[in-house]
C-alpha positions as CSV (number, residue, x, y, z in Angstrom):
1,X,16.4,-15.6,-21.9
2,X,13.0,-16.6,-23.0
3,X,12.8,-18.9,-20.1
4,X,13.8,-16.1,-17.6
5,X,11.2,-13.4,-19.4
6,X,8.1,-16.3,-18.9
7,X,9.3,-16.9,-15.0
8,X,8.4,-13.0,-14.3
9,X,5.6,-12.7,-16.6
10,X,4.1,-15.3,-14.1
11,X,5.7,-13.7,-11.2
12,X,4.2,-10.3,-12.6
13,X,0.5,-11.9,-13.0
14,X,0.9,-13.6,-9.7
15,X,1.4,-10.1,-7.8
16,X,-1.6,-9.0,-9.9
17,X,-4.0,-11.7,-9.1
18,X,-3.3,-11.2,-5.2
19,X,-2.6,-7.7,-4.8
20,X,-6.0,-6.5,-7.5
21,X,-9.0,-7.8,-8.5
22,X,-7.8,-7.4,-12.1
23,X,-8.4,-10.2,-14.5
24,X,-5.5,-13.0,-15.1
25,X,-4.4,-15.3,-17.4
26,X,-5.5,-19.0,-16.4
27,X,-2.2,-20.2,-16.0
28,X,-1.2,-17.3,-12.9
29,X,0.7,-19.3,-10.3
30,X,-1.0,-19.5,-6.5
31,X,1.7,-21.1,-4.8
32,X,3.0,-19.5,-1.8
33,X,6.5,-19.6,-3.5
34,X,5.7,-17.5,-6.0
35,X,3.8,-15.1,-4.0
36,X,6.9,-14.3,-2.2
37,X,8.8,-14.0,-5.0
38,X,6.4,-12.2,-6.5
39,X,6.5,-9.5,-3.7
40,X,8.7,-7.6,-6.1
41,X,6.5,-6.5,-8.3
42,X,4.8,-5.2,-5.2
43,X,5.2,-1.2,-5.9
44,X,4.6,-2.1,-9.8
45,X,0.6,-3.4,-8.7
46,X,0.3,0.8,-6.9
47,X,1.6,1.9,-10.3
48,X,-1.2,-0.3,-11.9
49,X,-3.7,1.0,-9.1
50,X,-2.8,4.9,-9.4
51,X,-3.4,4.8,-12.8
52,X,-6.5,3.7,-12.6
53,X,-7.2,6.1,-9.8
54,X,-5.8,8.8,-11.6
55,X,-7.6,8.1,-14.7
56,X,-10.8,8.3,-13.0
57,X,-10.1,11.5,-11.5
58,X,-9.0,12.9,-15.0
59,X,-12.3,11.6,-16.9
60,X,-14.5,12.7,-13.9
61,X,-13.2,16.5,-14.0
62,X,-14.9,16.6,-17.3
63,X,-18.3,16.3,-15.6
64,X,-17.9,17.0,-12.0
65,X,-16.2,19.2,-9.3
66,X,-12.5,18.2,-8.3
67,X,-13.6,17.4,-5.1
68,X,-16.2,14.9,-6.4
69,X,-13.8,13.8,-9.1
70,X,-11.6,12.8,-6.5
71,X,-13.7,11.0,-4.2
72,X,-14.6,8.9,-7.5
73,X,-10.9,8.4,-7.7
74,X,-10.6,6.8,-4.6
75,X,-13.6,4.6,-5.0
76,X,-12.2,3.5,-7.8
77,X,-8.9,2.2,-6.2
78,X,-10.8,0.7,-3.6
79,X,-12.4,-1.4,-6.2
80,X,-9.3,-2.4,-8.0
81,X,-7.6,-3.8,-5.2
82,X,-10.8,-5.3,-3.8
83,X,-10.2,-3.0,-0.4
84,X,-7.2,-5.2,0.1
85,X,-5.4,-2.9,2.2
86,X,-7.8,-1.1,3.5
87,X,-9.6,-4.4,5.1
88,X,-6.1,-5.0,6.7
89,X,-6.0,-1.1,8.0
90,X,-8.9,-1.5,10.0
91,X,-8.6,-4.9,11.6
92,X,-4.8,-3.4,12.9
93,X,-7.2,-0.6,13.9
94,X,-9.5,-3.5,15.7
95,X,-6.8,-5.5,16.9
96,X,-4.6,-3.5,18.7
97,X,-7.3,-1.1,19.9
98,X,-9.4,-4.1,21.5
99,X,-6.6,-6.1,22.3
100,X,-3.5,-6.3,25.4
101,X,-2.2,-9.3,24.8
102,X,-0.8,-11.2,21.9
103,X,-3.6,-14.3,21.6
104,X,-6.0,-11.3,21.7
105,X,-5.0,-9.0,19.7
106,X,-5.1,-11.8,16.6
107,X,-8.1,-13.1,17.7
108,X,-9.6,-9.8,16.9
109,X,-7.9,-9.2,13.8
110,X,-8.8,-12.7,12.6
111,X,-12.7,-11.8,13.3
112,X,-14.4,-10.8,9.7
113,X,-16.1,-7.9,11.3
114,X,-15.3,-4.3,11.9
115,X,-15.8,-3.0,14.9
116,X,-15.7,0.7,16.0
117,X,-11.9,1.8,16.3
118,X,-11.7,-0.1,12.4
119,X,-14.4,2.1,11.0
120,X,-13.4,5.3,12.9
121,X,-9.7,4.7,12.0
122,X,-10.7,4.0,8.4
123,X,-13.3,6.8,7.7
124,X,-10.8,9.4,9.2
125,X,-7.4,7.9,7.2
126,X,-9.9,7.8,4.1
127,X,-11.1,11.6,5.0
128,X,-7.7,12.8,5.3
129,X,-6.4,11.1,2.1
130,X,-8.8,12.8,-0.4
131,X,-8.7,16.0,1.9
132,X,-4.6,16.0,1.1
133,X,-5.1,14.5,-2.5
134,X,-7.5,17.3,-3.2
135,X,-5.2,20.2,-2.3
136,X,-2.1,18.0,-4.7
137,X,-5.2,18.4,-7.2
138,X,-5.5,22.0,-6.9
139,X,-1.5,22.5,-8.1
140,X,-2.6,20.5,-11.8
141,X,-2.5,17.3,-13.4
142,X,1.3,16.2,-13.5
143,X,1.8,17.0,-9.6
144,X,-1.0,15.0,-8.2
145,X,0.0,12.4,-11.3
146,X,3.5,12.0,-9.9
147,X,2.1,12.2,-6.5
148,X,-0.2,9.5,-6.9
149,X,2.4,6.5,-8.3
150,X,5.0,8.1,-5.9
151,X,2.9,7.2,-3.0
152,X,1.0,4.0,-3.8
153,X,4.7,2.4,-5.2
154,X,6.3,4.3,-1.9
155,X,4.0,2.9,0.5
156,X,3.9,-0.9,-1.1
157,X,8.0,-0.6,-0.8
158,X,7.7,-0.2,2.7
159,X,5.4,-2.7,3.3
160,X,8.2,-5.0,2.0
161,X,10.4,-3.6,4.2
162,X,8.9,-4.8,6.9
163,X,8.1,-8.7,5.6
164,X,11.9,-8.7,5.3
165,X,12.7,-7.3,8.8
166,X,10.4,-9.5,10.7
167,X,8.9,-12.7,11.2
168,X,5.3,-13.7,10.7
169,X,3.4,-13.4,13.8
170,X,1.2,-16.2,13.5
171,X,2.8,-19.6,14.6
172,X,0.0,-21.5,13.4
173,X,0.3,-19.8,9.6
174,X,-3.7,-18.8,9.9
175,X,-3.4,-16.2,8.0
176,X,-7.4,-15.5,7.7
177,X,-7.5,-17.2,4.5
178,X,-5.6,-14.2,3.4
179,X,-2.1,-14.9,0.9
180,X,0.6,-13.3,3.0
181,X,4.5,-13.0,1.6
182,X,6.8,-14.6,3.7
183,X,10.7,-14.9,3.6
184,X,11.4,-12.4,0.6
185,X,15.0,-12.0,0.6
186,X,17.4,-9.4,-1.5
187,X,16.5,-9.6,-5.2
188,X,12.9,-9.3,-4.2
189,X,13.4,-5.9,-2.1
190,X,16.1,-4.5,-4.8
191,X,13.3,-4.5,-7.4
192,X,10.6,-3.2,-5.3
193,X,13.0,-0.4,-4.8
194,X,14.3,-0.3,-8.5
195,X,11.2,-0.1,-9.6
196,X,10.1,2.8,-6.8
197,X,13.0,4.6,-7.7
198,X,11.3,5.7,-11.4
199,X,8.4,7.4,-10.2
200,X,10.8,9.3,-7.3
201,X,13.2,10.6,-10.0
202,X,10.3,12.4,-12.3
203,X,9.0,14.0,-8.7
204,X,12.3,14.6,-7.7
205,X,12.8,16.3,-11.2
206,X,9.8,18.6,-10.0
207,X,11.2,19.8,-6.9
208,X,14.1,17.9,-5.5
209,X,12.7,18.7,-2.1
210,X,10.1,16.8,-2.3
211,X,12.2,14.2,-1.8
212,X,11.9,14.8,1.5
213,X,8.9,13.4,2.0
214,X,10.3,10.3,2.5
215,X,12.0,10.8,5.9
216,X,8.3,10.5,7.7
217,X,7.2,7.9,5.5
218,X,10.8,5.7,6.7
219,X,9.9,7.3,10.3
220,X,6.1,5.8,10.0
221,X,7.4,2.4,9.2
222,X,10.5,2.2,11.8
223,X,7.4,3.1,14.2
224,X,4.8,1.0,12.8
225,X,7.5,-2.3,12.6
226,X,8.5,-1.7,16.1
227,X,5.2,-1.7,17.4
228,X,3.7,-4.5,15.8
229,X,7.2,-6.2,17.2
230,X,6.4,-4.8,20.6
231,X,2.8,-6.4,20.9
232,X,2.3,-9.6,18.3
233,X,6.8,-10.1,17.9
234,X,6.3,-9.7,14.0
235,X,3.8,-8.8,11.1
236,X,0.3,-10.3,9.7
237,X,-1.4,-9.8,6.6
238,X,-3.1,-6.8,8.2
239,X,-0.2,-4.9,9.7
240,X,1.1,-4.9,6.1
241,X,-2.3,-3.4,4.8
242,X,-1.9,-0.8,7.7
243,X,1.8,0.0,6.7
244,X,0.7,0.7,3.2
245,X,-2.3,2.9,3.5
246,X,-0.8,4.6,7.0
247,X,2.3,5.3,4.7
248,X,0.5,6.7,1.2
249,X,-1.3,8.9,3.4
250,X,2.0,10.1,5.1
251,X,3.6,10.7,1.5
252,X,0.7,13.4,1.0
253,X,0.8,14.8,3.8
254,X,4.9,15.3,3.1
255,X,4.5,16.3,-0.5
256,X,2.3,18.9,0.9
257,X,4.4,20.3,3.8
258,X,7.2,20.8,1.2
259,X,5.4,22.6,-1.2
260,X,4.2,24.7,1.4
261,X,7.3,26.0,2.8
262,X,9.9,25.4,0.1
């Protein structure tokens, strides 16, 4: 028992070191065998970074407007995760917008700078999350709360989705000195889903409807996975980045269209 309890405290602090910039004990594992296995704590590490986020937002509406407070918010997710996925959002953006072939298209997302369809496709994903966070705001503190962890742990979990549905795309495992989870099998996605399910049953307590917001987030990912299959025949590093902040945004924009109309 005590054994088992120390294997996923390292498992836990190995998710933590790769997926935040949050401190780590010493001893936090960096082999990619415990990466993968680590992937299950996945979700848990956007419960860890919307409660930061949220807990900027909280102290900031103290002092400054919602819409300022939320901005804040977001900067401050950006800088637990080190802009982790955001990095991987816009060099999908560069690589399949610069890119027809497969060779090409990781060339480009291998190059370390942004060109203009990453930093269009990131200012306007960015733009539309705190324009969709900021009306969740405007219904109180426990709906953007919920909101939050639903849709960072939501978004993660289908991310590992797709590691588990296809290969890695690059044959020579450059993964742009980026870690990148390979070959997760069952245990690993029936935790990330466990653990998903917590947040889903306080919305779903809410407004059961709102459950429904997860039929465009599965439709974003069946699309997302079958294009990168299409073009590069699997994932990178970056096309997991993109599935993640492509599909928080998606969970907004959901949680919103059911309020609205239910």
């Amino acid at each position: 028992m005590m054994f088992a309890l120390k294997r996923e405290m390292r498992l836990f602090f190995t998710a933590l070191m790769f997926y935040t910039r949050l401190p780590c004990p010493s001893w936090t594992d960096h082999s990619e065998d415990m990466l993968n296995r680590a992937t299950r704590y996945f979700p848990l590490m956007g419960l860890i970074v919307a409660a930061v986020s949220f807990g900027v937002y909280w102290a900031g509406t103290h002092l400054f407007s919602p819409a300022v407070s939320l901005l804040l918010s977001l900067i401050a997710s950006v800088l637990t995760t080190g802009a982790f996925h955001e990095d991987g959002f816009a060099d999908t953006c560069d690589g399949f917008g610069g890119g027809w072939t497969k060779p090409k298209i990781l060339e480009i997302m291998k190059d370390s700078r942004v060109g203009t369809y990453g930093v269009v496709g990131l200012g306007l994903l960015l733009a539309l999350k705190w324009a969709a966070l900021l009306d969740i705001a405007a219904r109180g503190l426990m709906p953007l709360a919920l909101a939050l962890v639903s849709g960072h742990m939501v978004s993660r979990l289908g991310a590992v989705t797709v590691i588990v549905s296809l290969p890695y795309s690059r044959e020579n495992e450059d993964s742009k000195a980026k870690p990148v989870a390979k070959g997760v099998g069952a245990t690993e996605v029936g935790l990330a889903a466990a653990f998903t399910a917590v947040p889903l049953a306080g919305l779903a307590a809410t407004n059961p409807a709102l459950l429904l917001a997860l039929l465009p987030v599965a439709g974003a990912t069946l699309y997302l996975r079958r294009y990168f299959r299409k073009w590069i025949g699997g994932y990178t590093g970056d096309c997991l980045g993109a599935v993640q902040q492509v599909n928080e945004v998606v969970f907004y924009l959901g949680c919103l269209a059911v309020w609205n109309y239910t």
